[in-house]
C-alpha positions as CSV (number, residue, x, y, z in Angstrom):
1,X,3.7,-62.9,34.9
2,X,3.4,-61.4,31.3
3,X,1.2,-63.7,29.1
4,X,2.0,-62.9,25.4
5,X,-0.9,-65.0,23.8
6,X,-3.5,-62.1,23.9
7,X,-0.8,-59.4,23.1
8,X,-0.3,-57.1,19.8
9,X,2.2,-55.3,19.4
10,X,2.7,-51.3,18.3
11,X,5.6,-49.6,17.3
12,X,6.7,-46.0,19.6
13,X,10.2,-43.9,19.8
14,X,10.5,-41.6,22.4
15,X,11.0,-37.9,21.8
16,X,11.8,-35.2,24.3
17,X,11.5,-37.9,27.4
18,X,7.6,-38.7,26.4
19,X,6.9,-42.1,24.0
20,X,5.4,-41.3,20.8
21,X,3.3,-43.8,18.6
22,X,0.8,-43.4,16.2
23,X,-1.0,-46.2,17.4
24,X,-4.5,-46.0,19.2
25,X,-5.5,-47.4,22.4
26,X,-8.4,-47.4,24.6
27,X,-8.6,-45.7,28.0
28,X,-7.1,-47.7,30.4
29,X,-5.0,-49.7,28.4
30,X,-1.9,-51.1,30.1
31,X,1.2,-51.5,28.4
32,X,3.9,-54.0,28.4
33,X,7.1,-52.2,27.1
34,X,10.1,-53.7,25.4
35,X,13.4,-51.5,24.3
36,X,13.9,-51.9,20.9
37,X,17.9,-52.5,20.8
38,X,19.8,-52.2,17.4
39,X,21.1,-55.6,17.2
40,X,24.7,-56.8,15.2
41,X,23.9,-58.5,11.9
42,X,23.9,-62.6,11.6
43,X,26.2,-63.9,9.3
44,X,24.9,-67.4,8.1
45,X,27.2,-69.7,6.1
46,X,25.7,-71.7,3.1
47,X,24.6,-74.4,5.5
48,X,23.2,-72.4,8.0
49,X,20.9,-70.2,5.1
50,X,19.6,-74.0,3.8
51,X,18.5,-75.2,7.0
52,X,16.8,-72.0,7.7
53,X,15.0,-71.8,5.0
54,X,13.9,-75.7,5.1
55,X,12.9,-74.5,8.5
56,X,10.8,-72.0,7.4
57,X,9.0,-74.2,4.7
58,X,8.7,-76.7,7.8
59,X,7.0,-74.2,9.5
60,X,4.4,-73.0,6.8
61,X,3.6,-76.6,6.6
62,X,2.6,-76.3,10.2
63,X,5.3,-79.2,11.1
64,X,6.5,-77.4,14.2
65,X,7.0,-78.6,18.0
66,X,5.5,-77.3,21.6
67,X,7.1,-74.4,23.3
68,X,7.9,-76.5,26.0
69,X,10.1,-78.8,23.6
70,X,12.3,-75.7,21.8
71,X,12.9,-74.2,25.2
72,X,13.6,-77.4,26.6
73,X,16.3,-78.1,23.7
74,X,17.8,-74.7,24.1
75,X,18.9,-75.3,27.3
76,X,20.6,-78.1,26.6
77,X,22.6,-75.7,23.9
């Protein structure tokens, strides 16, 4: 099991079959790799842009749920 809490995060391409970042890291260090796929853009109505950004507000105010709750409403979706 991959536990994200401890975990930054470092941007790499790969060139000629080796991966290539300019980030530093100490002997040893293991990584956890994720392909970075292009992804198609999101087209959000008017609606969809308001609640998003009252979202965001709501989560600057530090008005936000656990994990546990999101995950459990997106799989009722």
């Amino acid at each position: 099991m991959v536990s994200f809490a401890c975990m930054g995060t470092a941007r790499a391409k790969v060139v000629k079959g080796k991966i290539v970042t300019r980030a530093k890291f100490p002997e040893g260090t293991k990584l956890f790799l994720v392909v970075d796929k292009a992804q198609p853009e999101i087209e959000l109505d008017e609606d969809d842009e308001k609640a998003f950004d009252e979202a965001m507000v709501a989560v600057r105010r530090g008005k936000t749920i656990p994990l546990e709750t999101f995950r459990a409403i997106l799989q009722r979706l």
